[in-house]
C-alpha positions as CSV (number, residue, x, y, z in Angstrom):
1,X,39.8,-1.5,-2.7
2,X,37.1,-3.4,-4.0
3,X,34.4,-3.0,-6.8
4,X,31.0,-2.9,-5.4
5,X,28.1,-3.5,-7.5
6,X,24.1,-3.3,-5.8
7,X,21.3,-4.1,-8.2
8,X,18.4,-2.1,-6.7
9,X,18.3,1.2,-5.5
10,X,15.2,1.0,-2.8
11,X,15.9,1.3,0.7
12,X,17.7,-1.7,1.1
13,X,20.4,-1.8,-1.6
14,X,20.4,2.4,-0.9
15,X,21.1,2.0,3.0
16,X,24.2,-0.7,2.1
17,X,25.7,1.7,-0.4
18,X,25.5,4.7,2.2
19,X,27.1,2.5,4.5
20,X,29.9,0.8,2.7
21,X,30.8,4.4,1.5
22,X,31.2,5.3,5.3
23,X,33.8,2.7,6.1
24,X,35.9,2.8,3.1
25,X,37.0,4.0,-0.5
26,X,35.3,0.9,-2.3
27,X,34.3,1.6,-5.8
28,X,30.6,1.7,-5.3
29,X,27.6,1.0,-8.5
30,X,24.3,1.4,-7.8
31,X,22.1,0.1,-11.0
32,X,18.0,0.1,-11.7
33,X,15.8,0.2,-14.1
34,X,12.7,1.8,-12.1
35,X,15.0,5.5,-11.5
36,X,17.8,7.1,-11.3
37,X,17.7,8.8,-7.7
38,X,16.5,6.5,-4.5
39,X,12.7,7.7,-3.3
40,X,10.6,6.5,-0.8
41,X,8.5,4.0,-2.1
42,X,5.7,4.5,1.1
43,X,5.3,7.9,0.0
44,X,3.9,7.5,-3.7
45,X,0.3,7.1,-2.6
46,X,1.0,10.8,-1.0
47,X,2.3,11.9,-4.3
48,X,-0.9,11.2,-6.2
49,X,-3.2,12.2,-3.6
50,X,-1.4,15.3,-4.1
51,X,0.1,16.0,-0.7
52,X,3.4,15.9,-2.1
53,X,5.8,16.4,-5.3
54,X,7.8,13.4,-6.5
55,X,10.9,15.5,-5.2
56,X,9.8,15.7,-2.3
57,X,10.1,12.0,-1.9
58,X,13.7,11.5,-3.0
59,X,15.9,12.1,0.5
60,X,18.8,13.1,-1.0
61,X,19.6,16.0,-3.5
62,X,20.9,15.0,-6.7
63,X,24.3,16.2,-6.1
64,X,24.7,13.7,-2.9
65,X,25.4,10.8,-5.1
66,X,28.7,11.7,-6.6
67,X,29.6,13.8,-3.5
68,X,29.5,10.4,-1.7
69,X,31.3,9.1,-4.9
70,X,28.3,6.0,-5.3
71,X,27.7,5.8,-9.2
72,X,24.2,5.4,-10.1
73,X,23.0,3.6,-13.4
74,X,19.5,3.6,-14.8
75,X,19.6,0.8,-16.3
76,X,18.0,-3.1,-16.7
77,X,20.1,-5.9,-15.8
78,X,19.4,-8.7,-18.2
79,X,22.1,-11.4,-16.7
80,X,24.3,-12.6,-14.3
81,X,27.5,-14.3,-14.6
82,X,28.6,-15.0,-11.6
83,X,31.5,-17.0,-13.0
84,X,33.4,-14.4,-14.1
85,X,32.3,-12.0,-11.7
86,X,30.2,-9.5,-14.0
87,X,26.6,-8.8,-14.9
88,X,25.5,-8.0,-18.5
89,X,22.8,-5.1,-19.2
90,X,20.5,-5.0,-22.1
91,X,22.3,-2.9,-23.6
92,X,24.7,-5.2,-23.7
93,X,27.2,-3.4,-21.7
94,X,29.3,-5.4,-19.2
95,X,29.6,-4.2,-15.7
96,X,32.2,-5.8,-13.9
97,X,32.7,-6.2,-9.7
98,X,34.4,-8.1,-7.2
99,X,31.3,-8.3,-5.0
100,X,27.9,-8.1,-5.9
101,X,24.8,-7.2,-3.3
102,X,21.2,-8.3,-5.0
103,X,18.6,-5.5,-3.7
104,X,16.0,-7.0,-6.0
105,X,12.9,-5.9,-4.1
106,X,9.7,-7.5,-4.7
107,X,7.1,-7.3,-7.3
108,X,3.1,-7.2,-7.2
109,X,1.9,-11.1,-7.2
110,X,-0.1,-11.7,-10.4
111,X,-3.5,-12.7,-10.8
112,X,-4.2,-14.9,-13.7
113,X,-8.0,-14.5,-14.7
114,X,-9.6,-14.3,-17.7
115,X,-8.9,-10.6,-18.7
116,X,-6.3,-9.5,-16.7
117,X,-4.4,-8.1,-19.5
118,X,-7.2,-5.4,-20.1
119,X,-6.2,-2.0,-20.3
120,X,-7.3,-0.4,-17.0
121,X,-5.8,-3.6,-15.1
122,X,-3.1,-3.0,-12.7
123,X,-0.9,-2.8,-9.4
124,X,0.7,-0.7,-7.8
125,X,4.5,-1.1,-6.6
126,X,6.7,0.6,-9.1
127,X,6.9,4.7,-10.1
128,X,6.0,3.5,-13.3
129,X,2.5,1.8,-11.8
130,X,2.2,5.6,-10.2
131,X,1.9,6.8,-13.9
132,X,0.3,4.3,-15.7
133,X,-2.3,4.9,-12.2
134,X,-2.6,8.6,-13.5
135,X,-3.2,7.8,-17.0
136,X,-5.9,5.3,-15.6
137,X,-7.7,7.6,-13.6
138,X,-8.9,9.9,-15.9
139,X,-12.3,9.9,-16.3
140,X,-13.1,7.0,-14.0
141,X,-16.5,6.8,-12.0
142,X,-16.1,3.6,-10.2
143,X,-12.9,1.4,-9.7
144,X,-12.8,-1.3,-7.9
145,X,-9.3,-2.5,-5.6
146,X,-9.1,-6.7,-5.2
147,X,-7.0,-7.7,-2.0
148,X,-7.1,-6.8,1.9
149,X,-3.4,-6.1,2.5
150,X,-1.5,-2.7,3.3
151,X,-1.2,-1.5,-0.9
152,X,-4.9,-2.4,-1.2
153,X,-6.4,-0.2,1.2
154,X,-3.5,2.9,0.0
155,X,-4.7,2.3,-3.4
156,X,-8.6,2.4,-2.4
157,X,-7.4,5.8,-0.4
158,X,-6.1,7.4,-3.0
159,X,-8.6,6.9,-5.8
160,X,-11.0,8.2,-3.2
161,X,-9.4,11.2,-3.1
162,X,-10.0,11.8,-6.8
163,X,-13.6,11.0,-6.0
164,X,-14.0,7.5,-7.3
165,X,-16.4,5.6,-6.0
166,X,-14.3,2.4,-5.1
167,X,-15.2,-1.0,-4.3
168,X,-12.6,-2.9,-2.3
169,X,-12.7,-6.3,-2.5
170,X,-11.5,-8.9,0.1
171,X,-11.2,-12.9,0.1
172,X,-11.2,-13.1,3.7
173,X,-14.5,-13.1,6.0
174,X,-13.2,-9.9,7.1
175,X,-10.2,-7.5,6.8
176,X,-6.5,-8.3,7.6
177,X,-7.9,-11.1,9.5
178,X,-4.4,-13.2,8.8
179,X,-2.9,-10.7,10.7
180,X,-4.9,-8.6,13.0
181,X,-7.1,-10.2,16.1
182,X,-11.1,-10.2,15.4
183,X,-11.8,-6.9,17.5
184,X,-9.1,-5.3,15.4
185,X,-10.0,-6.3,12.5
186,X,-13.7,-5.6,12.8
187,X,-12.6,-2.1,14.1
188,X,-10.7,-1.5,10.9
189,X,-13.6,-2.9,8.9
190,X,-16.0,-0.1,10.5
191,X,-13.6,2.6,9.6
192,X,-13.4,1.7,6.1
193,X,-16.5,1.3,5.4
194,X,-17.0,5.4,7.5
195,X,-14.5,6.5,4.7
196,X,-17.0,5.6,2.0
197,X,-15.7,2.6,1.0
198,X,-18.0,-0.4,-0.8
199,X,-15.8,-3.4,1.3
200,X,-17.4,-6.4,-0.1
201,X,-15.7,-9.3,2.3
202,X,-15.5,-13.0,1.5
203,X,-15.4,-12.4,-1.9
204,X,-13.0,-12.1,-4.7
205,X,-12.9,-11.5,-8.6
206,X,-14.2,-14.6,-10.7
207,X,-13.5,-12.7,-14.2
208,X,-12.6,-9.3,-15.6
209,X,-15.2,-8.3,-18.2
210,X,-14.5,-5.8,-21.0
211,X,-13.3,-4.9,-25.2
212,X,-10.6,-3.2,-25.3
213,X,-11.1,-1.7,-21.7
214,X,-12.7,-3.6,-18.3
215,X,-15.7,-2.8,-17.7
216,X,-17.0,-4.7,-15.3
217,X,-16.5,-7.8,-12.7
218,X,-17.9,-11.1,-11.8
219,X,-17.7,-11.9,-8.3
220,X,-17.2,-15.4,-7.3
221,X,-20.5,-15.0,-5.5
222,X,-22.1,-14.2,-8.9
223,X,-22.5,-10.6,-8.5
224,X,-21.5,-8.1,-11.5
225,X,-19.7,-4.4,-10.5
226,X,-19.5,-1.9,-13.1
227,X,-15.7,-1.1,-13.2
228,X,-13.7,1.3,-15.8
229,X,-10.2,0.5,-13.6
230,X,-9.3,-2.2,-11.1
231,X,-6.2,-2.3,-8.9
232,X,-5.0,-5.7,-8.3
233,X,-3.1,-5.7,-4.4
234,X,-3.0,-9.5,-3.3
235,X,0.0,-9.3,-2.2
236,X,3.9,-9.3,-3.6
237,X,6.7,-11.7,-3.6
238,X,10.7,-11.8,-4.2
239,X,11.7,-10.2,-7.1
240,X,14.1,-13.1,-8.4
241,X,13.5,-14.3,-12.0
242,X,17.0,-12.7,-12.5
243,X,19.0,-15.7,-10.8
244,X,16.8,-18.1,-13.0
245,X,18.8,-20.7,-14.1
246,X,22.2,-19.9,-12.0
247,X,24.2,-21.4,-9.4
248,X,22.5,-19.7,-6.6
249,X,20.0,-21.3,-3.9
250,X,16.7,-20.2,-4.6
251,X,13.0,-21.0,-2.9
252,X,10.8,-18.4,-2.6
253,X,13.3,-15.7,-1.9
254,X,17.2,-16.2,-2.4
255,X,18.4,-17.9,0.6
256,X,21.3,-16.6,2.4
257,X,22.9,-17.0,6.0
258,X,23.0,-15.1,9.1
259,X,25.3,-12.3,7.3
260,X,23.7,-12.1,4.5
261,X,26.2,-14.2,1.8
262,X,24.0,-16.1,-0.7
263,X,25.9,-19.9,-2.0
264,X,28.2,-17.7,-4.2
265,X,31.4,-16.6,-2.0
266,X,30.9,-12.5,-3.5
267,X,27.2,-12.6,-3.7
268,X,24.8,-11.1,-0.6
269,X,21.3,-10.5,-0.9
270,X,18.9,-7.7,1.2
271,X,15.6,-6.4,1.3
272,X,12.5,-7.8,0.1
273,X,14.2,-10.7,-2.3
274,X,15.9,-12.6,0.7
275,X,14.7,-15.1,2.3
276,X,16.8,-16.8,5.4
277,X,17.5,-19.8,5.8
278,X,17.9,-19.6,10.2
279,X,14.8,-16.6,10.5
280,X,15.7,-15.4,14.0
281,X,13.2,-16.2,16.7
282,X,10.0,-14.3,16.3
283,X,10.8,-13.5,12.9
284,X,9.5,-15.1,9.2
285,X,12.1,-16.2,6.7
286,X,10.7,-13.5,4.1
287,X,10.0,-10.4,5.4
288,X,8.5,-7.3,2.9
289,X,8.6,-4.6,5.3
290,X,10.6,-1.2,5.0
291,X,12.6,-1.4,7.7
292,X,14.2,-5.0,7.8
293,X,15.7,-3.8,4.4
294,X,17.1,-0.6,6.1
295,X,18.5,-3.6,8.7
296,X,19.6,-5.8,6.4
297,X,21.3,-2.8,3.9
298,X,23.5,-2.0,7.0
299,X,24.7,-5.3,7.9
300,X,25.8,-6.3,4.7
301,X,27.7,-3.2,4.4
302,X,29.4,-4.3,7.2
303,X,29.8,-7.9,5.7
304,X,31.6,-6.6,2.2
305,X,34.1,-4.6,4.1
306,X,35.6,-7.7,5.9
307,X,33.2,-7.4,9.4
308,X,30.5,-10.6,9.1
309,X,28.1,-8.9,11.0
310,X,25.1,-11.1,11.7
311,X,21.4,-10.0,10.7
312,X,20.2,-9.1,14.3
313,X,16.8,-7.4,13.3
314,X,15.2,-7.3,16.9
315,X,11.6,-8.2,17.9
316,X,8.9,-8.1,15.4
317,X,7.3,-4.8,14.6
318,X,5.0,-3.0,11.9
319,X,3.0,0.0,11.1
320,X,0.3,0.9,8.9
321,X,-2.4,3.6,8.5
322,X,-5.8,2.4,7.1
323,X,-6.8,5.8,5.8
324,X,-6.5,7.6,9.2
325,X,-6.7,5.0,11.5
326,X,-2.8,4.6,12.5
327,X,-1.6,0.9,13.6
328,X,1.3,-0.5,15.5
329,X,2.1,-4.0,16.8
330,X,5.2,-5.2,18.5
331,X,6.1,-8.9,19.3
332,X,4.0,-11.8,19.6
333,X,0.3,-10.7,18.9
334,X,-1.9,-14.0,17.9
335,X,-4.7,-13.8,15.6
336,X,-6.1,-17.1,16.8
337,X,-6.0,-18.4,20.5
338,X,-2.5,-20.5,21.7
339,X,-1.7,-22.2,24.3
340,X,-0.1,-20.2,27.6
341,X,-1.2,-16.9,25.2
342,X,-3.6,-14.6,26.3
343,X,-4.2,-10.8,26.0
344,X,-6.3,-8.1,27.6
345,X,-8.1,-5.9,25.1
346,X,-9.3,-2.3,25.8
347,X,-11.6,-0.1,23.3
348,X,-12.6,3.3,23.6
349,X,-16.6,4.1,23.6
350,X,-16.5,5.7,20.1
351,X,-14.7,2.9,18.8
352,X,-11.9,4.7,17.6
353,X,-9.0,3.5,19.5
354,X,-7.9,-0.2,21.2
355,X,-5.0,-1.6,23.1
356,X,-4.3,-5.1,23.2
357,X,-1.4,-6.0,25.6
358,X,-0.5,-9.9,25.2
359,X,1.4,-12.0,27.8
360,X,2.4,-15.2,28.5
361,X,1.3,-17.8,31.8
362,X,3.6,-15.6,33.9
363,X,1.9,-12.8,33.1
364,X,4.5,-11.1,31.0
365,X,3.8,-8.9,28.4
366,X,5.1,-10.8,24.4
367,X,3.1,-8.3,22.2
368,X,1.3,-5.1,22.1
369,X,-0.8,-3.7,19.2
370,X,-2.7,-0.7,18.7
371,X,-5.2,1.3,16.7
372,X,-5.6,4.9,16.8
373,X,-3.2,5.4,19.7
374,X,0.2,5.9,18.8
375,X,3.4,4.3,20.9
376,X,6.5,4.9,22.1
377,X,8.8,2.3,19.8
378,X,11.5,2.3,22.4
379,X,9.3,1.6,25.4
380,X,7.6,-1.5,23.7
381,X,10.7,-2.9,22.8
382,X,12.4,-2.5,26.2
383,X,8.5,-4.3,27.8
384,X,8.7,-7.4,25.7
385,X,12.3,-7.8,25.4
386,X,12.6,-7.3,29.8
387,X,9.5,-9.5,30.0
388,X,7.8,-6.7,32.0
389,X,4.8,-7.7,33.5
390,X,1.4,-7.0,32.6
391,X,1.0,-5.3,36.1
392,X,3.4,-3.0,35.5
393,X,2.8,-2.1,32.2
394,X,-1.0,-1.1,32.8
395,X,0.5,1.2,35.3
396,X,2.9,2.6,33.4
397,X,1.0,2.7,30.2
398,X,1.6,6.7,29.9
399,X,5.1,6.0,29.2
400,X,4.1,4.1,25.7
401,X,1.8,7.0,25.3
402,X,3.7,8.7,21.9
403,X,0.6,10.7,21.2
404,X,1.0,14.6,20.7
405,X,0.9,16.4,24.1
406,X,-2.8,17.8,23.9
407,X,-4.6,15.2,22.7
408,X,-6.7,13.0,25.2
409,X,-5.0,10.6,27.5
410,X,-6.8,6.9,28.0
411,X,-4.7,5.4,30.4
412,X,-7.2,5.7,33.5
413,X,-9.9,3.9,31.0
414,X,-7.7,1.1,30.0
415,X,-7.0,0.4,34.1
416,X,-10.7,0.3,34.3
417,X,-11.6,-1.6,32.2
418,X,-9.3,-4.1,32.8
């Protein structure tokens, strides 16, 4: 029996304890500093726009933990000695294991501007940035959110929702343009801007102005916005000061292998902190996305209790909702034109709703993506994995169709179209 150690309790380092616990007695350790009990970190934004209680959010009931005999510590880590196997916390307190799984997560990417430090300033990744967001809040007329990715708009949503008249701000000519194709993009731009939203694009934040409070912005195009909170969202990265100054391959992330094992024998890494050094094919090296940790969390499990289990995590997918415009996209979906890649786009007259099916020079479908229409996970997968082709799929495109039973079909209008 072996003593298990996991520094991170998000879904990642959460999933491997579960897991390790199923195929064995291994003496188990879960330690953070952020809580106590695993919750879903997607779900804040619904606990302060009041949809939900923080309970709600935790999966489990309290009493699952020692049931399931995994030990949870709240608690910081404040070093790593990996030569004699144990980890030191500040308060001092030794925790000793015989293998050790870093779940490190991410955390917000900084933005280092005159008056950044102003109270009022902040991001939004931990349940204490949920808090201090609270405390913020109160009393705020306009508050303005800097960066176009996924926390950025959530963040925008949910000060809306308490009324604020928010400004979002966006470096790029227009919104998720890295990521999304140009219809898509200028679809999501529309229905933010529907949702009452100031979206200022090509623009970002010159200087935070304020006391002992911001107050207001300059724009790098020399305009000034009244502000009494900002939300910094441009982006996050691995979480990995921790492994500062240790025997442990670093770049961005931690590296580790195919299964997961960093360059210390009885180290692994997961989640949001890794990065690999062989990325699968049609996969990045660093991925921040909710479900690779779930992945990742199960193969290591797998890998501590003497199976090396290769990280396998499929074909590329994602989802998102920009406030109620839901968004999926599996496989290979360009945002700029390549070579033997082309796509057929459909969008509904209200503008409300697209499907983009991409496919190679044999004509078989590598990526789908959609707005407003949700699909079947299974189907897509089985599409681009089979290489069907884009004949077929337009006429089976009912069977991606995921959307409750009443709601309008658009198959016929997509055929059409095309």
């Amino acid at each position: 029996m072996s003593k298990i150690v996991i520094i991170g309790n998000g879904i990642a380092g959460i999933t491997a304890a579960r897991h390790i616990r199923q195929l064995g007695d291994n003496d188990i350790t879960v330690i953070s500093a952020e809580s106590k009990y695993f919750f879903s970190r997607t779900a804040l934004m619904y606990v302060f726009m009041g949809h939900m209680k923080f309970d709600h959010i935790q999966p489990y009931e309290n009493w699952f933990w020692q049931k399931n005999k995994i030990d949870l510590l709240q608690a910081r880590v404040k070093k790593l000695e990996p030569g004699q196997n144990h980890l030191i916390l500040d308060s001092d307190e030794i925790i000793s294991y015989d293998k050790l799984i870093l779940a490190l997560g991410s955390k917000p990417r900084a933005m280092l501007i005159e008056g950044h430090k102003l109270p009022g300033v902040q991001s939004l990744y931990l349940k204490q940035d949920l808090q201090l967001m609270e405390k913020n809040v109160e009393g705020v007329k306009q508050a303005t959110v800097v960066g176009g990715g996924l926390i950025g708009i959530e963040m925008a949503e949910m000060l809306h929702t308490r009324g604020v008249h928010v400004s979002l701000i966006v470096r790029e000519n227009s919104y998720w343009d890295m990521v999304l194709p140009k219809e898509e993009s200028e679809m999501v731009n529309r229905h933010i801007i529907s949702r009452g939203i100031d979206l200022r694009l090509g623009q970002s934040i010159e200087k935070i102005i304020g006391e002992d409070h911001v107050e207001k912005l300059l724009l790098t195009n020399g305009d000034e916005l009244n502000c009494q909170m900002l939300g910094i969202t441009i982006g996050v990265e691995p979480n990995i000061s921790l492994l500062s100054g240790l025997n442990i391959d670093l770049n961005k992330g931690v590296l580790v292998d195919e299964t997961l094992k960093t360059s210390i024998d009885n180290i692994y890494a997961v989640g949001d902190c890794v990065e690999l050094r062989n990325p699968p094919d049609g996969r990045s090296a660093i991925e921040p996305i909710w479900y690779s940790g779930r992945m990742m969390g199960e193969t290591v499990a797998n890998t501590v209790c003497g199976e090396d289990n290769v990280y396998n995590p499929g074909i590329w997918f994602n989802s998102a909702k920009f406030f109620d415009l839901e968004y999926q996209t599996y496989g290979n979906v360009p945002v700029n034109a390549e070579d033997g890649i082309d796509s057929f786009f459909w969008e509904d007259v209200k503008h409300e709703k697209s499907i983009r099916l991409v496919y190679n020079k044999q004509k078989s479908i590598v990526g789908i993506v959609s707005l407003g229409v949700r699909l079947r996970h299974e189907i897509c997968d089985i599409w681009i994995s089979k290489e069907a082709s884009l004949t077929f799929a337009l006429a089976n495109l009912d069977k991606i169709n995921f959307d409750p039973e009443f709601y309008n079909k658009f198959e016929k209008e997509v055929v059409l179209s095309y």
